[in-house]
MARROMAR-573715 format. One line per 3 residues: number of its first residue (from 1); their letters; for each residue x, y, z of N, C-alpha, C, O, CB. Coordinates in Angstrom, 3 decimals, padded with zeros to 6 digits. Glycine has a CB too. Layout:
! MARROMAR-573715
NUM> a> X:Y:Z:X:Y:Z:X:Y:Z:X:Y:Z:X:Y:Z  ...
//
This chain:
! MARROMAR-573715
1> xxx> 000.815:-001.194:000.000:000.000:000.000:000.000:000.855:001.253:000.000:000.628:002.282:-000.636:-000.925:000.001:001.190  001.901:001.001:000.833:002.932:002.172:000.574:003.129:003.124:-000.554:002.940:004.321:-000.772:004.038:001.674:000.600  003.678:001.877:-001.298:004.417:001.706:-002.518:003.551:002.311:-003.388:003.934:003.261:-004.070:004.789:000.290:-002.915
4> xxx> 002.200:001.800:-003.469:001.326:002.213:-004.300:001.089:004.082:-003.819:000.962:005.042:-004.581:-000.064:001.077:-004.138  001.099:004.056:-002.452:000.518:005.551:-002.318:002.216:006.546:-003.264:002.182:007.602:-003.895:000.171:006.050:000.086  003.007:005.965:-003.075:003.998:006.668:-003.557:003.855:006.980:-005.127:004.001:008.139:-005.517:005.195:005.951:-003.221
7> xxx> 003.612:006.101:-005.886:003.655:005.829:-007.180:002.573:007.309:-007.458:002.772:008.387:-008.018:003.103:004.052:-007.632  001.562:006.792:-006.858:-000.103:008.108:-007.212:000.519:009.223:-006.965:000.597:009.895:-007.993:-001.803:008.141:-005.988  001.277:010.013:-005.526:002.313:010.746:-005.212:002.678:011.457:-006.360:002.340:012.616:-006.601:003.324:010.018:-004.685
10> xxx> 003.660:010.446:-007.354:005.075:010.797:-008.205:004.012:011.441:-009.084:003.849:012.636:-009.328:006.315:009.396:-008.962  003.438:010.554:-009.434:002.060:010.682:-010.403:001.665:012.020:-010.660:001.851:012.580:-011.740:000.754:010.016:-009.768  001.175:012.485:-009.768:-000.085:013.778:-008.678:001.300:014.943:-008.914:000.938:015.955:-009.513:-000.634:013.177:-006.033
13> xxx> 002.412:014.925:-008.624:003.289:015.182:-008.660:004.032:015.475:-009.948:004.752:016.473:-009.916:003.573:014.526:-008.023  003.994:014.920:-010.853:004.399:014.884:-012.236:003.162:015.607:-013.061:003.482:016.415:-013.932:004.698:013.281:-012.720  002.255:015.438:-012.905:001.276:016.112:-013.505:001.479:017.633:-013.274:001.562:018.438:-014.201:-000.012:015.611:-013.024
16> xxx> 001.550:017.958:-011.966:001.385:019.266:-011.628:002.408:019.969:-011.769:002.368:021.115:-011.322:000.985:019.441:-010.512  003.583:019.502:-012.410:004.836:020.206:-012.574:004.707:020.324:-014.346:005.143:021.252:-015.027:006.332:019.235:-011.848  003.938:019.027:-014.866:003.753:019.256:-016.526:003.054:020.297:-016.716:003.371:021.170:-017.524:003.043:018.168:-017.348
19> xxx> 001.974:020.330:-015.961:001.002:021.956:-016.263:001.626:022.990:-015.605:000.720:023.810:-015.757:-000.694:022.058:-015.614  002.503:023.616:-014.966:002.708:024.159:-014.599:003.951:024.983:-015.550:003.966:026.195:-015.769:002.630:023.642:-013.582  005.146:023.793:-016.120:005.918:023.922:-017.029:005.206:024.503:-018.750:005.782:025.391:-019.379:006.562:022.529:-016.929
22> xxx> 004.216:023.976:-019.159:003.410:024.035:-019.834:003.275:025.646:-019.748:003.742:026.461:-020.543:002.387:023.104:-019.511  002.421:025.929:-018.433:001.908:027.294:-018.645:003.215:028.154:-018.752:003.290:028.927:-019.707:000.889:027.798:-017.411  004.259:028.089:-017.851:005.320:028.876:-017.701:006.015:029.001:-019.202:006.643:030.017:-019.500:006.247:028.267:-016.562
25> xxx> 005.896:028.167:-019.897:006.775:028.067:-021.614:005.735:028.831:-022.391:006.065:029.654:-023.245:007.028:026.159:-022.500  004.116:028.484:-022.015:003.331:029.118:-023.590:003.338:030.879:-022.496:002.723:031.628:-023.255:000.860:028.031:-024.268  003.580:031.426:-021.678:003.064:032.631:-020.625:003.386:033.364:-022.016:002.413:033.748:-022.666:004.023:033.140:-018.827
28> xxx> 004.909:033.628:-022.617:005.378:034.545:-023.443:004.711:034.682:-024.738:004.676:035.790:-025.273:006.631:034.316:-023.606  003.984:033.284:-025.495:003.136:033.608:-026.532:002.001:033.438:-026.372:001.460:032.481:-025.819:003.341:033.120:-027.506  001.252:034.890:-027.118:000.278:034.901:-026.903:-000.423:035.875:-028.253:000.428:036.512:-028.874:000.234:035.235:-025.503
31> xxx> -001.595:036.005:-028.646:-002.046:036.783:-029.498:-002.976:038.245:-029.139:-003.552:038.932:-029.982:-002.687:035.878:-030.213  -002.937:038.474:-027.738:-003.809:039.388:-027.349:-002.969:040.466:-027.767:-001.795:040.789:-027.582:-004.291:039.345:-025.907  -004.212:041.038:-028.554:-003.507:042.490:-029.299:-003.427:043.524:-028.672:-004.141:043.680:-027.681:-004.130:043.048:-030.418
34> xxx> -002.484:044.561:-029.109:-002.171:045.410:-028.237:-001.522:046.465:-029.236:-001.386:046.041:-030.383:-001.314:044.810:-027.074  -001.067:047.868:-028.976:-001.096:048.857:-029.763:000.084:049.014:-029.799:000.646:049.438:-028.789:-001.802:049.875:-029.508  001.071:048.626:-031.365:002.511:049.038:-030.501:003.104:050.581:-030.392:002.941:051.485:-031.212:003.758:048.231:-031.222
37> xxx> 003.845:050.625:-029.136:003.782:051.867:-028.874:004.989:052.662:-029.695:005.697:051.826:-030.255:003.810:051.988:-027.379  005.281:053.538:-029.852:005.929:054.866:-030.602:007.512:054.440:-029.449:007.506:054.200:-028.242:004.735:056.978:-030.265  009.061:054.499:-030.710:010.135:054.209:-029.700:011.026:054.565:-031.030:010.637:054.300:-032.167:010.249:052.495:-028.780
40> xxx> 012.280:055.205:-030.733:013.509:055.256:-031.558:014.950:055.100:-031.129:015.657:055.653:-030.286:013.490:056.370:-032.105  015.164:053.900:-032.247:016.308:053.777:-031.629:017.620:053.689:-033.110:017.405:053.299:-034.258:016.109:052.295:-030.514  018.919:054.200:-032.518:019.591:053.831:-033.333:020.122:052.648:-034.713:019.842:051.449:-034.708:019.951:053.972:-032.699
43> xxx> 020.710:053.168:-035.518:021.212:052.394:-036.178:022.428:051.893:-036.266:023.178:052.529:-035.525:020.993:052.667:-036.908  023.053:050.915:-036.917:024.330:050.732:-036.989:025.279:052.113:-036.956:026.271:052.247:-036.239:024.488:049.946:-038.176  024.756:053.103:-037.887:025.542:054.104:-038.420:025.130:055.330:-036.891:025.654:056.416:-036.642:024.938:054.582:-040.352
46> xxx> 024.269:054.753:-036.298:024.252:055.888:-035.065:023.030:056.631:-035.659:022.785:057.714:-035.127:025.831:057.016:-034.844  022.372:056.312:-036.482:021.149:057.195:-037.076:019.960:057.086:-036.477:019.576:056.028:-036.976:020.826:056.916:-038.427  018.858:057.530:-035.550:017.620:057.199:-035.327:016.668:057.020:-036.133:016.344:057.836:-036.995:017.252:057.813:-034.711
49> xxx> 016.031:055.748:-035.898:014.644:055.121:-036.650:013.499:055.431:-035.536:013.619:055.036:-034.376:014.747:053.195:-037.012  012.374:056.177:-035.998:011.188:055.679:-035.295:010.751:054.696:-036.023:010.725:054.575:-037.248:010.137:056.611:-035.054  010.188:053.555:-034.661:009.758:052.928:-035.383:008.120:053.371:-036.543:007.466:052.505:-037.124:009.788:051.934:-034.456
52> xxx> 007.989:054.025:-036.566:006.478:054.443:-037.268:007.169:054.546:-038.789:006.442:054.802:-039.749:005.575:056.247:-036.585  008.591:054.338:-038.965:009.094:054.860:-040.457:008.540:053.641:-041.480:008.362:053.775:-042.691:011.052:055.034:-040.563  008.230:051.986:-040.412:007.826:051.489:-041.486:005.898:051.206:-041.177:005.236:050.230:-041.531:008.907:050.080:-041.772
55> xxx> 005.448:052.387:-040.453:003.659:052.152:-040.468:003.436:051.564:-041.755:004.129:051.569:-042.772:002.591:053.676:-040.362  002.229:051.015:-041.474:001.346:050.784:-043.133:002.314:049.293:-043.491:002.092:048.867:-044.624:001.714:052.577:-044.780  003.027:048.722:-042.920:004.049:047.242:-043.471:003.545:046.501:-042.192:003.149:046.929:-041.108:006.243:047.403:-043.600
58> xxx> 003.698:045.230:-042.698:003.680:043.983:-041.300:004.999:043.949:-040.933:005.922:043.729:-041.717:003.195:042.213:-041.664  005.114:044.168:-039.728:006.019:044.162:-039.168:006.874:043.049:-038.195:006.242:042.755:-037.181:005.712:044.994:-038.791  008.077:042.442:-038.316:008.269:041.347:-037.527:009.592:041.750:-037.066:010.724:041.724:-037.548:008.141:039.951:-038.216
61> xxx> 008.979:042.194:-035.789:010.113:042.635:-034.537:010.898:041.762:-033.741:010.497:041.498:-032.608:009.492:043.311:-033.479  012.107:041.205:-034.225:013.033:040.167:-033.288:013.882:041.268:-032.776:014.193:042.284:-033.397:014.012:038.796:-034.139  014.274:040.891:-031.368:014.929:040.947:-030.461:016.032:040.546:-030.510:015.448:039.535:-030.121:014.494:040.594:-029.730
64> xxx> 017.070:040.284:-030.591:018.433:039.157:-030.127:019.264:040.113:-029.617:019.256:041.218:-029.074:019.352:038.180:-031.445  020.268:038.902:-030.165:022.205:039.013:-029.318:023.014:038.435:-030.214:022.633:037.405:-030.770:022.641:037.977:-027.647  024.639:039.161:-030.596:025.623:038.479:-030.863:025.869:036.753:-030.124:026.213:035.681:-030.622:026.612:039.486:-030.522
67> xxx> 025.599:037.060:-029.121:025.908:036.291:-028.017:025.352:035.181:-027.566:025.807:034.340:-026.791:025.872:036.895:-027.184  024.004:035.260:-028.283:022.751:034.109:-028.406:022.746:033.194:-029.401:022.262:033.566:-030.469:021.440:034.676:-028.603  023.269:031.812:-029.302:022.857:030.557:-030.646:021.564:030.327:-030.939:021.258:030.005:-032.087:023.289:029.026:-030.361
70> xxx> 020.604:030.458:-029.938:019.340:030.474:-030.632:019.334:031.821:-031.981:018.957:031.627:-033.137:018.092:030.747:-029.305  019.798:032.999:-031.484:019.060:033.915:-032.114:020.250:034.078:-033.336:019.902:034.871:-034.211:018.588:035.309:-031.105  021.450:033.525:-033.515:021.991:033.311:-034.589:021.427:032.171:-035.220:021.749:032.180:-036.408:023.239:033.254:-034.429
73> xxx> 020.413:030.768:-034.801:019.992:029.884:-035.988:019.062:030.454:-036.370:018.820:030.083:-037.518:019.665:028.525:-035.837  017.977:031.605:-035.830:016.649:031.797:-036.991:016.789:033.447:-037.942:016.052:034.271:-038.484:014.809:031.843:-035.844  017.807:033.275:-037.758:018.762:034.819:-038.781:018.141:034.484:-040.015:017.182:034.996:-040.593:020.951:034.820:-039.067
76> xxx> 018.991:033.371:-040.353:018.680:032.882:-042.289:017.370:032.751:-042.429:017.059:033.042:-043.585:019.320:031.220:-042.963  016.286:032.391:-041.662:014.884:032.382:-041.961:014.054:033.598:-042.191:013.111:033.774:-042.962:014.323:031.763:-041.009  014.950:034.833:-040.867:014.565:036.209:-041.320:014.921:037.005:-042.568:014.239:037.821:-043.188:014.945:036.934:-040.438
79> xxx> 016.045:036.606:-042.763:016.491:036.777:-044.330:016.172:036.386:-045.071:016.342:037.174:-046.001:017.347:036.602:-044.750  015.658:035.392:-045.441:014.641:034.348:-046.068:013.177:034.914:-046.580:012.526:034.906:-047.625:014.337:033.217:-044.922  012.991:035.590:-044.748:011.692:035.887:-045.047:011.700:037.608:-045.557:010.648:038.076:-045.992:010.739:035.513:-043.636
82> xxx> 012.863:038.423:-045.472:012.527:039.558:-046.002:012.833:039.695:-047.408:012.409:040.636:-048.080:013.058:040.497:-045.313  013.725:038.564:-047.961:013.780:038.978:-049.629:012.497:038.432:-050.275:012.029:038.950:-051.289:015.191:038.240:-050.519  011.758:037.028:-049.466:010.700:036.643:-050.369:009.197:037.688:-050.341:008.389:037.857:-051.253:010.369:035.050:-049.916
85> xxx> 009.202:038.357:-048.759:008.079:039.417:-048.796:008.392:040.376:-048.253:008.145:040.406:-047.048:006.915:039.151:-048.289  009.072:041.588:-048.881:009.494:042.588:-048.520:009.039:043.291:-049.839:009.302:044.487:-049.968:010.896:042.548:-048.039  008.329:042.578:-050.893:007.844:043.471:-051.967:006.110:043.180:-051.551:005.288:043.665:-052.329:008.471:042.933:-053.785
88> xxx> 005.773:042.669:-050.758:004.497:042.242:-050.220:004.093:042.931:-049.304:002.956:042.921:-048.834:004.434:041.073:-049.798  005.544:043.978:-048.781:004.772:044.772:-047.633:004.904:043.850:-046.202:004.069:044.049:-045.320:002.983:044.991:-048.107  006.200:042.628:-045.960:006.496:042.439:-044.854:007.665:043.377:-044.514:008.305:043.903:-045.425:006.673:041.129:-044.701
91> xxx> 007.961:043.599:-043.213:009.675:044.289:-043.074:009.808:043.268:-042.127:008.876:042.697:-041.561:010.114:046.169:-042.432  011.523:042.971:-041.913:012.181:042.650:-040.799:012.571:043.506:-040.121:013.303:044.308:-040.700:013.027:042.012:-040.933  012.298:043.756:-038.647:013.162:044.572:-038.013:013.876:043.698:-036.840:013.232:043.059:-036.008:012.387:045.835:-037.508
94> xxx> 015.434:043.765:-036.894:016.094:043.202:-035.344:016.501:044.669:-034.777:016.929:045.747:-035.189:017.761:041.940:-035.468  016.109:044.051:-033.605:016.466:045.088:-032.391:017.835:044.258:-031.327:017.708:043.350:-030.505:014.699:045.379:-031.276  019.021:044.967:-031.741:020.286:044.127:-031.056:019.986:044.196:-029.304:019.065:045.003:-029.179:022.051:045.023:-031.518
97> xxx> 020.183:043.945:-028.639:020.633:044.145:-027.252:021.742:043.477:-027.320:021.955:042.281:-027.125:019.757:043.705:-026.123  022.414:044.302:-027.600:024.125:043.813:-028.236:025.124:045.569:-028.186:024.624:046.567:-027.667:023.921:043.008:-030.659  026.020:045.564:-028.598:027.332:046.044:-028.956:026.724:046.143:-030.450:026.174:045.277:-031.131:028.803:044.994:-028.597
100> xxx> 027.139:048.090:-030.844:026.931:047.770:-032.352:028.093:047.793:-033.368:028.113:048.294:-034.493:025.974:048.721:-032.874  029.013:047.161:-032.728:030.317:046.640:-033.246:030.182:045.052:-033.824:030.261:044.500:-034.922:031.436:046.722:-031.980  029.893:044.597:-032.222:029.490:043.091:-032.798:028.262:043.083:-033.306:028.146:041.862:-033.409:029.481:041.947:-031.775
103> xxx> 027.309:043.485:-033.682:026.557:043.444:-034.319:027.228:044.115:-035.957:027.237:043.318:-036.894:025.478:044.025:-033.518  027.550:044.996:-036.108:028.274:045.191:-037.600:029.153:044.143:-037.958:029.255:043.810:-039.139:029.162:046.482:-037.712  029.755:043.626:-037.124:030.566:042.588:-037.784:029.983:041.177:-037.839:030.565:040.263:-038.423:031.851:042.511:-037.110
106> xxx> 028.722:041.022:-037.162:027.919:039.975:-037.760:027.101:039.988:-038.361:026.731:038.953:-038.914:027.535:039.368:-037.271  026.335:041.379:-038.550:025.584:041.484:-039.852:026.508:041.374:-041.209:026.101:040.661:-042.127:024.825:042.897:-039.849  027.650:042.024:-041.322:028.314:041.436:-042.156:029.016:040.370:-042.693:029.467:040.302:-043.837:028.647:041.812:-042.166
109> xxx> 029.092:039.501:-041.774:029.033:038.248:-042.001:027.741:037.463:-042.414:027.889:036.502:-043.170:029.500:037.803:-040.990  026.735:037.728:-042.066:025.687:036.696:-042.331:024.874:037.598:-043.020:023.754:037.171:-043.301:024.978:035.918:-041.069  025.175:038.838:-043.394:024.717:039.225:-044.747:023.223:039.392:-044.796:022.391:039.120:-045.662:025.145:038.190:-045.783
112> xxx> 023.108:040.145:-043.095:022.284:040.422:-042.787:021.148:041.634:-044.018:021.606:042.760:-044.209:022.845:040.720:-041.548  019.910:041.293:-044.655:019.413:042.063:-045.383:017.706:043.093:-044.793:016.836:043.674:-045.443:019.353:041.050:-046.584  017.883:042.910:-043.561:016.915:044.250:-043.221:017.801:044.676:-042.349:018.994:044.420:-042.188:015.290:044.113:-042.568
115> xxx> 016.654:045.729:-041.520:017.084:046.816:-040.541:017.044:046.357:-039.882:016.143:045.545:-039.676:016.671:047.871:-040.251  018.626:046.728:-038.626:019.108:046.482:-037.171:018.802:047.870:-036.640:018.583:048.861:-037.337:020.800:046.000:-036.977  018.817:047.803:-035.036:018.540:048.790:-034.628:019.249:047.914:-033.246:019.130:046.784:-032.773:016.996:049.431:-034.876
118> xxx> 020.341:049.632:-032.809:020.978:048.460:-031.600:020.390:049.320:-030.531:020.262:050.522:-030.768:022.993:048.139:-031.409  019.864:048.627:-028.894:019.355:048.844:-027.821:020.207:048.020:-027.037:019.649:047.053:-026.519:017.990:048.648:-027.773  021.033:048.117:-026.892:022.289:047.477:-025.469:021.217:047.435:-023.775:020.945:046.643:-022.872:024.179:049.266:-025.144
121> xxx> 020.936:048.825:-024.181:020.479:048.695:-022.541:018.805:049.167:-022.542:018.273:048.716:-021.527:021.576:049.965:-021.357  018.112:049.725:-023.155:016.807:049.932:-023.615:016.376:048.504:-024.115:015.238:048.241:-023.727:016.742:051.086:-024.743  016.897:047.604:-024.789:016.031:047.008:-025.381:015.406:046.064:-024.400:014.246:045.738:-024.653:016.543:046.468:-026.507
124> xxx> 016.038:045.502:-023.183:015.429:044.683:-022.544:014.187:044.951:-022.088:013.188:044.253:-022.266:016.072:044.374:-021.741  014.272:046.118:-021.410:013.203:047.391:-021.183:011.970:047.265:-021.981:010.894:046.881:-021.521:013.839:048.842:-021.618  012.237:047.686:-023.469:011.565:047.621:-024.767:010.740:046.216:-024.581:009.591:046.162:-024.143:012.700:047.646:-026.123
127> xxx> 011.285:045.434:-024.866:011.086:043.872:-024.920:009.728:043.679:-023.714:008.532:043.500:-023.946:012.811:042.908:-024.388  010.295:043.770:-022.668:008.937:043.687:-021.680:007.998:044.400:-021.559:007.028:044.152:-020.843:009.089:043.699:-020.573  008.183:045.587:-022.378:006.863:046.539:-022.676:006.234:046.111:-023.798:005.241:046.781:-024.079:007.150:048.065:-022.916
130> xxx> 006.493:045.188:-024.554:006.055:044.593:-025.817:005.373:043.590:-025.465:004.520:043.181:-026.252:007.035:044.205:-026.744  005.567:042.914:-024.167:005.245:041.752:-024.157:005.965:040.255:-023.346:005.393:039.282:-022.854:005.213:041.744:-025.360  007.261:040.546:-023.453:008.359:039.748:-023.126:008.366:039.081:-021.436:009.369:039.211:-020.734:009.638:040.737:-023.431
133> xxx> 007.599:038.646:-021.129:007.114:038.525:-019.702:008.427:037.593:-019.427:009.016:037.794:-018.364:005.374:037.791:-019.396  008.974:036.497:-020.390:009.625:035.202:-019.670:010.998:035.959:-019.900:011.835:035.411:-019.183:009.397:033.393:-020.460  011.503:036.897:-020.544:013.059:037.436:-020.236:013.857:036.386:-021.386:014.997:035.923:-021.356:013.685:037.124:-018.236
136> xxx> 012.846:036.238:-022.315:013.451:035.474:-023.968:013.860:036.040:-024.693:013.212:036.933:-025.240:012.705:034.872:-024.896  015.412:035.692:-025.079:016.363:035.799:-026.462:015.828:035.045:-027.373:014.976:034.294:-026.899:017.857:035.331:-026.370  015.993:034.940:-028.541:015.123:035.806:-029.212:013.893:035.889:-028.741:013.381:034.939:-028.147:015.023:035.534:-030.426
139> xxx> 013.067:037.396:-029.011:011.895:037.336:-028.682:011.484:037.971:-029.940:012.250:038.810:-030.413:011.529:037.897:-027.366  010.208:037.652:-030.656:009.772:038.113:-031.785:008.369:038.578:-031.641:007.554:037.708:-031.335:009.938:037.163:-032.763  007.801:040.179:-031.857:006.625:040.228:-032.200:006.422:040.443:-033.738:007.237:040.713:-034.619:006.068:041.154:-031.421
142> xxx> 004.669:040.172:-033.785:004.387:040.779:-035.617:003.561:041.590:-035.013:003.132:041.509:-033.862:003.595:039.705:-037.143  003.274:042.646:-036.094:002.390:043.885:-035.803:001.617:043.722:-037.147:002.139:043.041:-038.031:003.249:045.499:-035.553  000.475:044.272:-037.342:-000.531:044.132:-038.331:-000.352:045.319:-039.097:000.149:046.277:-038.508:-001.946:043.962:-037.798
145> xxx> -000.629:045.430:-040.159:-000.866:046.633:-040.935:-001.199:047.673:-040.258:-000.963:048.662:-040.953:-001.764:046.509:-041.831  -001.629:047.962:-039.254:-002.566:048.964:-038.440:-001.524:049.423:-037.198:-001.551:050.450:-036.520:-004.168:048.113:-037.789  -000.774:048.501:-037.161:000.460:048.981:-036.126:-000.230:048.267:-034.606:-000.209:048.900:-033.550:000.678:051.149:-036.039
148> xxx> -000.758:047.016:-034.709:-001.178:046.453:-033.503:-000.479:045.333:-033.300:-000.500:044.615:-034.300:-002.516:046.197:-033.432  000.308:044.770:-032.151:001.129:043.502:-031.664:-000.083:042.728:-031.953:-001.123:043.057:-031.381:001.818:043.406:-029.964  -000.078:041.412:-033.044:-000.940:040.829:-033.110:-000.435:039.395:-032.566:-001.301:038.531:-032.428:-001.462:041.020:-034.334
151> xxx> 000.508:039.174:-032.341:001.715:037.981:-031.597:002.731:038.207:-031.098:002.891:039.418:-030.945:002.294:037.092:-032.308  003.251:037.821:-030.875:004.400:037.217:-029.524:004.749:036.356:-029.357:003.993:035.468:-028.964:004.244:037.178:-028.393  006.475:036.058:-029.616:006.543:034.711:-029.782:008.274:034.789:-028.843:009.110:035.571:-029.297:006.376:034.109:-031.747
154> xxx> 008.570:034.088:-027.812:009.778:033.943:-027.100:010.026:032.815:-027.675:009.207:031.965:-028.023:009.815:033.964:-025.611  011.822:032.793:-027.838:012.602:031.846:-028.336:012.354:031.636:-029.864:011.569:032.316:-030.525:012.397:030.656:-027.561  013.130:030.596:-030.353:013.419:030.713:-031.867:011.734:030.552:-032.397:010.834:029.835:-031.959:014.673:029.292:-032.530
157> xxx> 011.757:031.480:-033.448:010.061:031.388:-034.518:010.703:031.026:-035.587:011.434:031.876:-036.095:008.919:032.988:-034.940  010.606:029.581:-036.269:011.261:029.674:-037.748:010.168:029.978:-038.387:009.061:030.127:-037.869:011.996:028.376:-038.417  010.520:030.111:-039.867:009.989:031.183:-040.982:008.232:030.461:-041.265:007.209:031.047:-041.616:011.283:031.128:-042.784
160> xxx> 008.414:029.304:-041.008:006.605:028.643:-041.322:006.049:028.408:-039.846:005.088:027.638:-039.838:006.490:026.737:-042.333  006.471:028.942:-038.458:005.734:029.533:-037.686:005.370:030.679:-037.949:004.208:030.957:-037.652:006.118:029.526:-036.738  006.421:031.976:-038.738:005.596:033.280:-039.014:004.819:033.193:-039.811:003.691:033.681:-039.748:006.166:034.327:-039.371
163> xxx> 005.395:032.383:-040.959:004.166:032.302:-041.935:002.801:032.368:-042.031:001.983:032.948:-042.746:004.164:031.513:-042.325  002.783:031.182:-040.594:001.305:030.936:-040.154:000.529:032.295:-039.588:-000.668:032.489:-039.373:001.316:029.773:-038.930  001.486:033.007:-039.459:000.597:034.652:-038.603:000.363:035.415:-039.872:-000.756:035.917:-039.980:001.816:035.949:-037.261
166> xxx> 001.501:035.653:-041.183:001.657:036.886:-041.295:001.015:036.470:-042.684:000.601:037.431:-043.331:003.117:037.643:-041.031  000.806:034.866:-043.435:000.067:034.906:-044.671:-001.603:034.998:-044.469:-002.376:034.953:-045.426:000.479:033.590:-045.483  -001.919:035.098:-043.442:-003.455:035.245:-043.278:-003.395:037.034:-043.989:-004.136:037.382:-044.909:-004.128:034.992:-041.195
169> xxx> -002.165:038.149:-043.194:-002.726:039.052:-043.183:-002.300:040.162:-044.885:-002.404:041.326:-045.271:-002.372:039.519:-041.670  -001.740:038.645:-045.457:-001.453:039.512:-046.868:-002.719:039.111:-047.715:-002.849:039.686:-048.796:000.152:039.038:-047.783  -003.843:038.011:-047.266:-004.711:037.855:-048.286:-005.747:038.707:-047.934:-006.733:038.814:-048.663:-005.117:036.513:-048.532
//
């Protein structure tokens, strides 16, 4: 009887750590829309972007780091995804929380083809005003034509997870 009460225990026990893990991993994505707010930040060259320069485009806001392997494997997918719809009216935007040294010297290496914008010490900031509740490298939102966070996505989004958000909003 012991034995058995132990087993139900591990059981009772294992369950409540799966839902719990569960909620704690999906907390960061979510689709509740929200208005994104007005922010400028530098460029490589030291130039300020508001972001409103690309209103009226779908917008897909990643977050990263030099310093992050997640957020160096879904690079090529963002590149991917801005030469195939960037005449469709998608943009890429990364927002470094990085050095914009190492960030110039790895956009030039990986031949990076949208806009960086470096936030060293704002962007974390940024990030949790967007949404970023779990403190995720990469963190990616999309914004709708209308300039509304229509997702949220912590950790790597490859290119046919965005897909799934952003081809609803080109038809």
């Amino acid at each position: 009887m012991k034995q058995g009460g132990i087993i139900v225990l591990a059981a009772v026990l294992a369950l409540v750590c799966g839902i719990l893990a569960k909620n704690f991993l999906s907390a960061g994505a979510t689709d509740e829309p929200m208005a994104l707010p007005m922010f400028s930040l530098p460029d490589l060259a030291g130039k300020q972007h508001s972001i409103e320069e690309w209103q009226g485009k779908i917008r897909v806001i990643n977050f990263w780091g030099t310093w992050c392997p997640p957020c160096r494997k879904e690079i090529p997918e963002f590149i991917a995804l801005q030469q195939e719809y960037a005449a469709k009216g998608v943009v890429v935007i990364g927002i470094a929380i990085d050095d914009a040294q190492a960030v110039a010297d790895y956009s030039a290496k990986a031949k990076i083809n949208y806009p960086l914008l470096i936030a060293p010490d704002e962007g974390v900031a940024l990030s949790h005003q967007l949404g970023n509740d779990v403190d995720a490298v990469p963190f990616t939102i999309i914004v709708d034509w209308h300039g509304t966070i229509i997702h949220r996505h912590p950790g790597v989004f490859s290119k046919e997870q965005i897909l799934a958000v952003v081809l609803p909003l080109l038809e």
